[in-house]
N, C-alpha and C positions, 0 to 999 in steps of 0.2 A: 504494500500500500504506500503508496507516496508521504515525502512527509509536507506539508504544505495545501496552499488550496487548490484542487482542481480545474484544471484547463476544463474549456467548452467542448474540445475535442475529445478528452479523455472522460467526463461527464457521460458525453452521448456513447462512445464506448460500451460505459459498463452498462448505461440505458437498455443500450441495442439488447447489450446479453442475457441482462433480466429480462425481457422479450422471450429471447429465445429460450429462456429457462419456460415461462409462462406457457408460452405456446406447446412445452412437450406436456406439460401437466393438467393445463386447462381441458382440454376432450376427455381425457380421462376422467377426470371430476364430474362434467358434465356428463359422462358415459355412465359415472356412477350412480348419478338425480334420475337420471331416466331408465336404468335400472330397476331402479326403487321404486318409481312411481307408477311406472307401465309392467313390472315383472319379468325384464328382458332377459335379467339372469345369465351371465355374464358378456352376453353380447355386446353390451353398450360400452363397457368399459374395456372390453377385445378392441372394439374399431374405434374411443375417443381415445387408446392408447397407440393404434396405429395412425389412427389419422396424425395425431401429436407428435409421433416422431418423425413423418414425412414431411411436415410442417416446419416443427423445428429442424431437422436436417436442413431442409433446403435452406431453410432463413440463414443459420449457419453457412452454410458453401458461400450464399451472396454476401454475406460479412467480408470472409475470407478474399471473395474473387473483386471484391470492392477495392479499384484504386487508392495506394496513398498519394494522398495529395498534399505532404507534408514540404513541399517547392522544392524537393529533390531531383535531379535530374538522377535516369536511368546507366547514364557514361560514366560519373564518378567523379572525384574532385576536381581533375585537369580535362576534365572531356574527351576520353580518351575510350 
């Protein structure tokens, strides 16, 4: 953890990831509610946990495949 205050950069960062934490857990919770309430038994929580991982995976990969745009050039210090 940093010691100090938070860049807006690094803020949206950890944002993103709480997202993508949310996103693997949230179908499954809700897989649970309609479980319970309709008698799905255990179907709902099967497909809001696959849904939620296909979900979050993907959110993940476009994190990863997301440009830094930190005004780094791709050549290196001497542009080389």
């Amino acid at each position: 953890m940093p010691l100090g205050p938070l860049s807006t950069r690094e803020l949206g960062r950890y944002v993103a990831l709480a997202q993508v934490g949310l996103e693997l857990v949230a179908p499954a919770g809700i897989g649970l509610l309609l479980d319970y309430y309709f008698g799905w038994s255990p179907w709902g929580v099967v497909t809001g946990a696959v849904l939620g991982l296909i979900a979050g995976l993907a959110h993940l990969v476009a994190l990863t495949n997301r440009p830094d745009d930190t005004g780094r050039s791709e050549r290196g210090p001497n542009g080389a």
